[in-house]
Backbone as CSV, one residue per row, in Angstrom:
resi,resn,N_x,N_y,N_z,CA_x,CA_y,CA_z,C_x,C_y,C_z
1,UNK,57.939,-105.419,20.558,56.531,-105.500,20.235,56.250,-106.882,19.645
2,UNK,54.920,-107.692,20.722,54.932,-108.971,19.752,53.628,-108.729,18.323
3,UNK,53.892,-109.276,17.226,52.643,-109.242,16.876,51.571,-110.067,16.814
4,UNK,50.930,-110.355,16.738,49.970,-111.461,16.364,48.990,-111.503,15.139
5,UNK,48.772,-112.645,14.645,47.615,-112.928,13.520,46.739,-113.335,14.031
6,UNK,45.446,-112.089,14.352,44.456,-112.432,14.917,43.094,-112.379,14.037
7,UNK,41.847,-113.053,14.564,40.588,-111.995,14.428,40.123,-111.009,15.007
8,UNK,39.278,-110.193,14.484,38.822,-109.130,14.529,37.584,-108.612,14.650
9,UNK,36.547,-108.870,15.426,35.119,-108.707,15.317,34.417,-107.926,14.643
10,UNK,33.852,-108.039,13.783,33.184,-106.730,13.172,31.461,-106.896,13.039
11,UNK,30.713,-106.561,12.347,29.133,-107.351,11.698,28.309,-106.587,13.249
12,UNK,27.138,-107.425,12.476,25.898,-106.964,13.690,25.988,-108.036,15.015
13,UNK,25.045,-107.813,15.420,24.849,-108.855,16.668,24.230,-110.157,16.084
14,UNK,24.717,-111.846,16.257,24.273,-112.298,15.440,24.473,-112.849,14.131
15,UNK,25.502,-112.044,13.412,25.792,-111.549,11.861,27.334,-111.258,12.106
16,UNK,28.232,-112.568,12.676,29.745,-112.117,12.672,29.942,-111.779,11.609
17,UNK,31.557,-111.258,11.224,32.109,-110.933,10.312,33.359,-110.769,10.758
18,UNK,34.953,-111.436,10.701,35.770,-110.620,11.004,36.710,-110.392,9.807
19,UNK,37.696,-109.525,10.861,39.030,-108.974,9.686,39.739,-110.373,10.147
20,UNK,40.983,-110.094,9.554,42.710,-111.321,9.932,43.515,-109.961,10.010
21,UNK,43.598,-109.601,11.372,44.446,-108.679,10.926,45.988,-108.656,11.554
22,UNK,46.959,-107.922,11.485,47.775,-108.127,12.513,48.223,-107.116,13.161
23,UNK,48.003,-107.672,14.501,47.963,-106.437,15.724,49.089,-106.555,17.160
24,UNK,49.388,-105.718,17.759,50.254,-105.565,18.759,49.271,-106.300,19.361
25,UNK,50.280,-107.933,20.254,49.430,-108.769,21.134,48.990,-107.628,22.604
26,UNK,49.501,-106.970,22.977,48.594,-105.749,23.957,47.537,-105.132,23.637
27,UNK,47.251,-105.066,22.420,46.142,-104.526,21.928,44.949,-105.018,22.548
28,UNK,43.552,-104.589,22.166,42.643,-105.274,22.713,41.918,-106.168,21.620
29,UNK,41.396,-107.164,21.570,40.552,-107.853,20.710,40.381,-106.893,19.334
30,UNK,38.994,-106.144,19.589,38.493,-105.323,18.864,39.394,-103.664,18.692
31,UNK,40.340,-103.866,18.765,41.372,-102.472,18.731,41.691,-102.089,17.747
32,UNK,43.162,-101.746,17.891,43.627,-101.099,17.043,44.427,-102.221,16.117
33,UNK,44.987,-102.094,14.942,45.328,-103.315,14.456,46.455,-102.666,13.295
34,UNK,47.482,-102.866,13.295,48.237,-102.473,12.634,48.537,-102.738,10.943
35,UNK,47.704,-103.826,10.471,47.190,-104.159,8.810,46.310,-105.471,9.012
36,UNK,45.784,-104.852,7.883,44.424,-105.895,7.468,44.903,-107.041,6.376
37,UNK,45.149,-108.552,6.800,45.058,-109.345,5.807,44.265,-109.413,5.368
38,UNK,42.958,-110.007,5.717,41.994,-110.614,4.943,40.640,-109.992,5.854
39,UNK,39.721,-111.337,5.290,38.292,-111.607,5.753,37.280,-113.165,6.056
40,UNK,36.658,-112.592,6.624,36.431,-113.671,7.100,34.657,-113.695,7.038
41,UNK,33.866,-114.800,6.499,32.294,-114.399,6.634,31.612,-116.041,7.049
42,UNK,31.568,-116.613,8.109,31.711,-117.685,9.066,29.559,-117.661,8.462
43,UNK,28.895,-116.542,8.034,27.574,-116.949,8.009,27.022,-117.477,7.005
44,UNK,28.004,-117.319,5.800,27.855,-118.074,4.647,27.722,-119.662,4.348
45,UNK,27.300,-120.061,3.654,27.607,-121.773,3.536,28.401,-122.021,2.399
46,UNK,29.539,-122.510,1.887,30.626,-122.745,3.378,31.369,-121.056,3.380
47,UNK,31.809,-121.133,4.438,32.384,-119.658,4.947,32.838,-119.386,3.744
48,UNK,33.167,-117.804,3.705,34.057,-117.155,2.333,35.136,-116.505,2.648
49,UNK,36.439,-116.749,2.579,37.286,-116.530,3.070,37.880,-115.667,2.055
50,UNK,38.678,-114.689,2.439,39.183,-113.507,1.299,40.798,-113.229,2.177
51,UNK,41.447,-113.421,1.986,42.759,-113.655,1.666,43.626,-113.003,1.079
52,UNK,45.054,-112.155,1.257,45.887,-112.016,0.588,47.226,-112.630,1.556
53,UNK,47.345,-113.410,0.482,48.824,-114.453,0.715,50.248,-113.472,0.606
54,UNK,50.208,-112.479,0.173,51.970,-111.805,0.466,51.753,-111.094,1.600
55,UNK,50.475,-110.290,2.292,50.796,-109.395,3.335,50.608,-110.807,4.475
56,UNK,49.983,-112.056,4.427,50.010,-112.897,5.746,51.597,-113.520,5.723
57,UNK,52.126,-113.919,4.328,53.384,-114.132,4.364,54.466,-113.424,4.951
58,UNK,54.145,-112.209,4.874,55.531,-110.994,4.854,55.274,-110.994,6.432
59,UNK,54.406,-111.351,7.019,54.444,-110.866,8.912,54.462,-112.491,9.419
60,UNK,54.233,-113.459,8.894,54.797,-115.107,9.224,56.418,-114.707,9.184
61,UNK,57.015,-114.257,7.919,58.821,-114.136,7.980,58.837,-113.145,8.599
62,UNK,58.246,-112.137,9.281,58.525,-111.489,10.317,58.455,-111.630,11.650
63,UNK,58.091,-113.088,12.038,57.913,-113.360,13.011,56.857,-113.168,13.640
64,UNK,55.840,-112.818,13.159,54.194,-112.474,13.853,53.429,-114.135,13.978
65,UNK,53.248,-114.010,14.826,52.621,-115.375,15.586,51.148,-115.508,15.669
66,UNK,50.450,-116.422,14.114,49.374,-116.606,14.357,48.589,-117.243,15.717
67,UNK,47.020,-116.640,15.700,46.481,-117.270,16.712,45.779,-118.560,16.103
68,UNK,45.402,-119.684,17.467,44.940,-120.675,16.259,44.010,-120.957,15.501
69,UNK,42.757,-120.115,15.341,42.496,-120.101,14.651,42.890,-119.080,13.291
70,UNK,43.406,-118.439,13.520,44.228,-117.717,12.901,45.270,-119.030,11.990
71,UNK,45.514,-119.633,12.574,46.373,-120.288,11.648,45.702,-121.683,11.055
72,UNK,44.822,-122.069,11.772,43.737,-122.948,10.412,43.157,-122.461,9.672
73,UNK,42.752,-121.517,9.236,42.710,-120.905,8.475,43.817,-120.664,7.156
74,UNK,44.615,-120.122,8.014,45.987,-119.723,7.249,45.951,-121.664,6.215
75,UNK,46.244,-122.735,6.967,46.580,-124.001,6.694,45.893,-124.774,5.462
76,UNK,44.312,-124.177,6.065,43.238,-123.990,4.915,43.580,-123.868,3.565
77,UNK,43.720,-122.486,3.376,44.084,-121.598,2.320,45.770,-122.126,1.259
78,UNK,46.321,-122.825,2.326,48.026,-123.460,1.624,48.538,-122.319,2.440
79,UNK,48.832,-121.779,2.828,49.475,-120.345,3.206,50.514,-120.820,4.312
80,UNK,50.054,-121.706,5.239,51.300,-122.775,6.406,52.172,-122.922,5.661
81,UNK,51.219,-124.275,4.510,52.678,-124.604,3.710,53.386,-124.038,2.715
82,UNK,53.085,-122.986,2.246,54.092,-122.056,1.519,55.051,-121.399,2.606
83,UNK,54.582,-121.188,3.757,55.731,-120.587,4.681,56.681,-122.036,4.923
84,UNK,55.967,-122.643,5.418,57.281,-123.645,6.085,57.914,-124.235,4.958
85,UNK,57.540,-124.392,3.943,58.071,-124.767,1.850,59.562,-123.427,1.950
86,UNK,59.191,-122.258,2.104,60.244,-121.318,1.591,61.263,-121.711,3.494
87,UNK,60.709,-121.640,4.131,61.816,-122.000,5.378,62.966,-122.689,4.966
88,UNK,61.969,-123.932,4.733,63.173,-125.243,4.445,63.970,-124.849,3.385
89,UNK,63.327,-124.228,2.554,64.200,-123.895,0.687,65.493,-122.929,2.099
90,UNK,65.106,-122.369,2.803,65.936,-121.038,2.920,67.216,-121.734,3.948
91,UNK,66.305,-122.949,4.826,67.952,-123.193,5.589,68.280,-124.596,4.544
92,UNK,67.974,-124.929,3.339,69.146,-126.073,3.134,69.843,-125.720,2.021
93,UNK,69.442,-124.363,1.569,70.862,-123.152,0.933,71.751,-122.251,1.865
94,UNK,71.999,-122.725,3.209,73.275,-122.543,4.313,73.924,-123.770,4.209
């Protein structure tokens, strides 16, 4: 199963809103989604982004493969570089 760090459509017509969630890449867009990182509100000035950094972390070291905007976001927030920060910590203690 691959996963992915995607968005999630939600809001009115007009009035986006999505989740960050992460979902089986077979899934459909608007599907089923196996956990909810965050949020996302693109109508605000400037957007408001809502975030939790251990559940996007814990599926980055699991190998779940943001999408890209999915991952500017992530880059945004520091959240890239805390993953690729603990990588390096993790291979130059081998």
């Amino acid at each position: 199963m691959a996963v992915k760090l995607r968005l999630k459509r939600m809001g009115a017509k007009k009035a986006p809103r999505y989740r960050i969630v992460a979902a089986d890449s077979r899934f459909p867009r608007d599907g089923r989604d196996i956990e909810v990182i965050g949020t996302i509100n693109p109508t605000t000035e400037p957007e408001t982004v809502e975030l939790d950094a251990e559940k996007a972390l814990k599926w980055l070291n699991q190998g779940a493969q943001p999408s890209d905007t999915v991952r500017n976001i992530l880059s945004k927030q520091g959240i890239m570089k805390q993953f690729h920060d603990a990588k390096a910590a993790a291979k130059a203690k081998k």
